[in-house]
Backbone as CSV, one residue per row, in Angstrom:
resi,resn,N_x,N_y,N_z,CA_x,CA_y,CA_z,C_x,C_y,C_z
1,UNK,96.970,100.352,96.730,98.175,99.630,97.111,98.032,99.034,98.511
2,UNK,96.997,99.689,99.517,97.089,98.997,100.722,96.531,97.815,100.873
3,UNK,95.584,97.721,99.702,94.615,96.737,99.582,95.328,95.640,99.208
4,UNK,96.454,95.502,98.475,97.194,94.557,98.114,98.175,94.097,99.390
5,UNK,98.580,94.846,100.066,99.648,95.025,101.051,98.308,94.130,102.624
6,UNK,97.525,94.695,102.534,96.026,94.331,103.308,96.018,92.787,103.014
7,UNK,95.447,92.451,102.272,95.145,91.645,101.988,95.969,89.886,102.022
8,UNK,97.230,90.223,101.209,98.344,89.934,100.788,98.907,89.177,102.347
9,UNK,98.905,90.117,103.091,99.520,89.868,104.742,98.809,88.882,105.210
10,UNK,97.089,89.515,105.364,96.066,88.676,105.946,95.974,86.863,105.443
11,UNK,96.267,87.068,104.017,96.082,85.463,103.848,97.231,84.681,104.440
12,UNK,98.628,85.641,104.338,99.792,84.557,104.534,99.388,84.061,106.520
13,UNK,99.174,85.048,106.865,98.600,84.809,108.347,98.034,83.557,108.377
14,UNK,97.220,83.906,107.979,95.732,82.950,108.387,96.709,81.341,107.494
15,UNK,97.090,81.591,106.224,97.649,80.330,105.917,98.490,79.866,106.976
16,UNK,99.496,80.253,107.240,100.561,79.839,108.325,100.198,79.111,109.578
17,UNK,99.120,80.260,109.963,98.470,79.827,111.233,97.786,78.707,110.745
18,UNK,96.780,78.275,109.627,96.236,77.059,109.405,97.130,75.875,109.362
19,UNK,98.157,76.012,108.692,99.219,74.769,108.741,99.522,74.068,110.050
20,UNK,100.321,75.504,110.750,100.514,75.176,112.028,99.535,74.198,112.808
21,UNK,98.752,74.870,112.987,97.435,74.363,113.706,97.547,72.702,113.025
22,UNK,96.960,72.541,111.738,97.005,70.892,111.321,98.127,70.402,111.406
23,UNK,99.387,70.495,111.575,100.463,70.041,111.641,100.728,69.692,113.317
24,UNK,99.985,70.640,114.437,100.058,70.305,115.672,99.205,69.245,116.063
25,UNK,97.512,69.406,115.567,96.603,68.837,116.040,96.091,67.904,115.281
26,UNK,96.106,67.672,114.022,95.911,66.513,113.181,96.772,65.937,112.107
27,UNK,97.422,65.474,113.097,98.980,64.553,112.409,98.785,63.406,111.591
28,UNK,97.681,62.397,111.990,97.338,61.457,111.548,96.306,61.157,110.995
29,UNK,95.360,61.855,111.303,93.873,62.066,111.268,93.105,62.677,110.785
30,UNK,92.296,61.993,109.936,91.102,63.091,109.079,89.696,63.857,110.253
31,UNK,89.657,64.715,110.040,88.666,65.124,110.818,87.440,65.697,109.985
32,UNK,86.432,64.736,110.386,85.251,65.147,109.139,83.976,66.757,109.655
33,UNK,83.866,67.357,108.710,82.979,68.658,108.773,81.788,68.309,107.828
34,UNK,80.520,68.186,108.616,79.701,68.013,107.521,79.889,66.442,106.982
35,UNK,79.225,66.607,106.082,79.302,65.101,104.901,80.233,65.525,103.515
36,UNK,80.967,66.938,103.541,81.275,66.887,102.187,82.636,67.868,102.781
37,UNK,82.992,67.851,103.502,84.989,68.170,103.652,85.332,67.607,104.694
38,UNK,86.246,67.646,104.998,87.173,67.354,105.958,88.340,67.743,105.794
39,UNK,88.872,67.519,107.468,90.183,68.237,107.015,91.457,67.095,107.247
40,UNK,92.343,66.647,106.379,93.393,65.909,106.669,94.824,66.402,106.040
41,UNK,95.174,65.766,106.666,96.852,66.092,106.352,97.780,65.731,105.007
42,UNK,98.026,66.414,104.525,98.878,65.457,103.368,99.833,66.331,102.789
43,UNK,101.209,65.696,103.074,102.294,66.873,103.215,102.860,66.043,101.637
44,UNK,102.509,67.330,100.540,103.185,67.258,99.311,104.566,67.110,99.466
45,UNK,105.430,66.738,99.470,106.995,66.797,99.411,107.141,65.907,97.814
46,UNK,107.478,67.303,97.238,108.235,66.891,95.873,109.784,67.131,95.943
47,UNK,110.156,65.877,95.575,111.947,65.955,95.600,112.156,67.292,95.043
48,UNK,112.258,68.026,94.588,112.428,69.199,94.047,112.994,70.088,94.838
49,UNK,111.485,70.325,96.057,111.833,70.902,97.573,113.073,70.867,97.914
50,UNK,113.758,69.360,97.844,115.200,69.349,98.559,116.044,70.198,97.967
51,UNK,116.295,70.415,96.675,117.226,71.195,95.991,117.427,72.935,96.225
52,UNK,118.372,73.276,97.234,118.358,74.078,97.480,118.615,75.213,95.923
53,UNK,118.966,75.059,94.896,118.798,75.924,93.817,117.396,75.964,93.082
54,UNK,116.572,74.842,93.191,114.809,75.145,92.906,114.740,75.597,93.509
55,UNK,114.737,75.802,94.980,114.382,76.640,96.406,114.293,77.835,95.421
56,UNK,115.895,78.359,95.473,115.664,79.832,95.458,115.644,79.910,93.934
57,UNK,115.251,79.305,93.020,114.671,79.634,91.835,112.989,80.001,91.965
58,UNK,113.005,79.514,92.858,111.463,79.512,93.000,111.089,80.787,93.810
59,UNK,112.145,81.090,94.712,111.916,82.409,95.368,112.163,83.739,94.494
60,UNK,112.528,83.426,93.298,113.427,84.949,92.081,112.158,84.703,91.522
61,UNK,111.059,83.408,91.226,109.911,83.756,90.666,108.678,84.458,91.122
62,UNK,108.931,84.587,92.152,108.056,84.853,92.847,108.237,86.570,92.972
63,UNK,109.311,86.872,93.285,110.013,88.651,93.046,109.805,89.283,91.947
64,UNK,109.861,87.969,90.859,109.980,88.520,89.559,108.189,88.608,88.698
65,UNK,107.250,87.935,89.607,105.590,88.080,89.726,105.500,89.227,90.192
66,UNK,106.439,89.251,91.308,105.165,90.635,92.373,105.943,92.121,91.638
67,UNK,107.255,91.799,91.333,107.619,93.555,90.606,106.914,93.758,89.379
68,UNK,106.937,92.553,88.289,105.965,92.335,86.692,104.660,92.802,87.313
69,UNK,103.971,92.580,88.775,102.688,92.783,88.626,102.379,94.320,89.138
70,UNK,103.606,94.961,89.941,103.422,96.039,89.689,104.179,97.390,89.211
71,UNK,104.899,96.505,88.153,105.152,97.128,86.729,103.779,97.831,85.806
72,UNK,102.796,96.486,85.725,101.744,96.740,85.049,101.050,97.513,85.596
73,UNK,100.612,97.475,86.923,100.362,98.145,87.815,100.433,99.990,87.362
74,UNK,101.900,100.352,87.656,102.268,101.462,87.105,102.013,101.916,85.945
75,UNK,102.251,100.836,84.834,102.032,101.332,83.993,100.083,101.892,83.017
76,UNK,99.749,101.801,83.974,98.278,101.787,83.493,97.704,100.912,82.604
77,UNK,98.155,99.729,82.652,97.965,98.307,81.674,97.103,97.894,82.405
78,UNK,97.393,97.320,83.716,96.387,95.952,84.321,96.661,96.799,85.728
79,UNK,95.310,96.001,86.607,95.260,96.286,87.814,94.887,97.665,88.506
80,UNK,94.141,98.146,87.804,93.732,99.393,88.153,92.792,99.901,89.895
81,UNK,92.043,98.694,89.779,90.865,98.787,90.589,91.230,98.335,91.654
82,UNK,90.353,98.455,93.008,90.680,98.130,94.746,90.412,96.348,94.556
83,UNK,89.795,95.847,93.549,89.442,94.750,93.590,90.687,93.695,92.822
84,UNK,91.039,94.376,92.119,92.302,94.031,91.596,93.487,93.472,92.304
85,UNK,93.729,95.103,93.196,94.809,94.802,93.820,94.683,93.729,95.130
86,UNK,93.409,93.883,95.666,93.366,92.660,96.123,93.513,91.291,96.230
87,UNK,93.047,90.652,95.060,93.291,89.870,94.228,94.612,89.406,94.061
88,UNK,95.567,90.394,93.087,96.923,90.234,93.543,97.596,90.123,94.908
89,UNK,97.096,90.979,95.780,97.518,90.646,97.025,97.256,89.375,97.766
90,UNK,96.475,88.219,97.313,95.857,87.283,97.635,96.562,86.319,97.191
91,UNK,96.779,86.437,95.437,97.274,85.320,95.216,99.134,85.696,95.490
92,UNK,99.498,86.478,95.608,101.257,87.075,95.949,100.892,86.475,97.358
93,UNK,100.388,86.801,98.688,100.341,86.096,99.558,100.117,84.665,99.975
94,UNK,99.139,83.648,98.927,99.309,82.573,99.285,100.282,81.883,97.988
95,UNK,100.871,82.479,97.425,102.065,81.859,96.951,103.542,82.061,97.987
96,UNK,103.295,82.796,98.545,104.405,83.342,99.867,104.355,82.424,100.670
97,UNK,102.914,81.937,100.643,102.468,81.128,101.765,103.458,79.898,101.932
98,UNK,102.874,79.504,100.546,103.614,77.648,99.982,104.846,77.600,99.742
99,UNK,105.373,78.966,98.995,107.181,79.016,99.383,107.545,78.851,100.423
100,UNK,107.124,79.880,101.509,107.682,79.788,102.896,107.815,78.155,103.241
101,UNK,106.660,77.567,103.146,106.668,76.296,103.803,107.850,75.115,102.699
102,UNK,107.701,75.647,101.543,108.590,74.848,100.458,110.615,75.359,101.145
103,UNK,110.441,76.457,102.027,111.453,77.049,102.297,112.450,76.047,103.850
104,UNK,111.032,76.460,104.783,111.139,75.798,106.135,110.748,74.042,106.272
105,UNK,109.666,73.636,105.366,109.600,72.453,105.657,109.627,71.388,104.559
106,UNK,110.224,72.013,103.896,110.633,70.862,102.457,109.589,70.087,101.878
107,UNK,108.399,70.861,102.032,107.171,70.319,101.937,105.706,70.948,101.873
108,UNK,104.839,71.287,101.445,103.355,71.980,101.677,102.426,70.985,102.120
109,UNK,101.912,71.627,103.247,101.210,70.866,104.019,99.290,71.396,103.320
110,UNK,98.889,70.363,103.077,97.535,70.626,102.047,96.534,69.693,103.302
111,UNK,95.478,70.577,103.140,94.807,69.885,104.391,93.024,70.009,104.546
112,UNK,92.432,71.053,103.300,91.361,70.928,103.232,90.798,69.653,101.755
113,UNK,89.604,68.869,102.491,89.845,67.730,101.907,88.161,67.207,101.518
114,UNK,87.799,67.764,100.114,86.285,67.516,99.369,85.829,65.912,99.316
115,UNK,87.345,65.088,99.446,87.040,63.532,98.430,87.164,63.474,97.554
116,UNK,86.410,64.423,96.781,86.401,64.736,95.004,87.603,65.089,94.454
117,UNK,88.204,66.071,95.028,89.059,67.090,94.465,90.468,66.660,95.602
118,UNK,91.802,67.059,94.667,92.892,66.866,95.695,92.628,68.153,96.900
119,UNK,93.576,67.298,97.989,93.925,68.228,99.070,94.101,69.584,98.696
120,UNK,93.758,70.517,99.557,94.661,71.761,99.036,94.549,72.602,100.480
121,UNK,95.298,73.793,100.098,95.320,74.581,101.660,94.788,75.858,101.481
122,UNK,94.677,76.772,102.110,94.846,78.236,101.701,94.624,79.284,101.087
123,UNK,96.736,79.234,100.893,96.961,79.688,100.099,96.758,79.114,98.721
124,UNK,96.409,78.126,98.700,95.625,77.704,97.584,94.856,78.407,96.879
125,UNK,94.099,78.324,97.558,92.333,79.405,97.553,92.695,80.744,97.427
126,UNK,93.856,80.840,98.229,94.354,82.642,98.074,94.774,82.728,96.596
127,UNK,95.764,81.734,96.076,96.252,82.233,95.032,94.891,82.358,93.293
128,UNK,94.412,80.929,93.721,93.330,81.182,92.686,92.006,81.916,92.698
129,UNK,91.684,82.407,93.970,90.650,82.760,93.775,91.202,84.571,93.843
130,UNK,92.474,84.755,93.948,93.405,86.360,93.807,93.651,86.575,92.580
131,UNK,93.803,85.235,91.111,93.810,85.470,90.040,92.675,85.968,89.363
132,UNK,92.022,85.441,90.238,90.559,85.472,89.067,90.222,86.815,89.714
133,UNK,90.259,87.304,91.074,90.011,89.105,90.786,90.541,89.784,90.528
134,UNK,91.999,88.991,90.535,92.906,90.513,89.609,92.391,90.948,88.140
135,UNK,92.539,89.633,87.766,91.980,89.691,85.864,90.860,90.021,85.498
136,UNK,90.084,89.625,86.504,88.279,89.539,85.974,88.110,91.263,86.188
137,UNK,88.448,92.026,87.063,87.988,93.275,87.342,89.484,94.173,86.537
């Protein structure tokens, strides 16, 4: 359980703090790493955001993920292993991540940037790459 609680914390951190940071220092501007990312700005705002009842529909889904996940949890169904709960703690944290910001800035700020592939941030990475160790292990 700490591992989820561990983990879970650490990404929303590091997400938050990443936003922040591109939202202070690269407002306008792509900043290239290498020949194959960069990082730019691109603040998703789906009308949706505005509606303060998606808001908090979106926040009861998110309550209603993390108790279902450790429902199963308890119940000796899914999630047994340290790798697991990690996992969950990863992707529950960078979905915390993108609410919060769907909460405070009517918007997700997506900012790592292949060319190939859309923008994404994070908790991005937290949430999918937290699915695939919850399930896979």
């Amino acid at each position: 359980m700490i591992g989820l609680i561990v983990s879970g914390s650490v990404l929303l951190l590091l997400d938050q703090w990443s936003k922040k940071t591109v939202r202070l220092f690269a407002p306008d501007r792509a900043v290239c790493y290498a020949h194959f990312v960069r990082i730019r700005r691109v603040n998703h705002a789906s009308p949706i955001y505005r509606n303060q009842n998606a808001r908090m529909a979106l926040a009861i889904i998110w309550v209603f993920a993390a108790a279902s996940a450790m429902i199963l949890r308890d119940s000796g169904l899914w999630f047994h292993g340290r790798v697991s709960l990690i996992g969950l703690g990863l992707a529950l944290g960078g979905a915390a991540g993108n609410l919060l910001d769907i909460w405070r800035h009517r918007s997700i700020v997506d900012f790592i940037d292949f060319g190939w592939w859309p923008a994404f941030n994070f908790a991005d990475v937290g949430i999918v790459t937290g699915l695939l160790l919850a399930f896979w292990h």
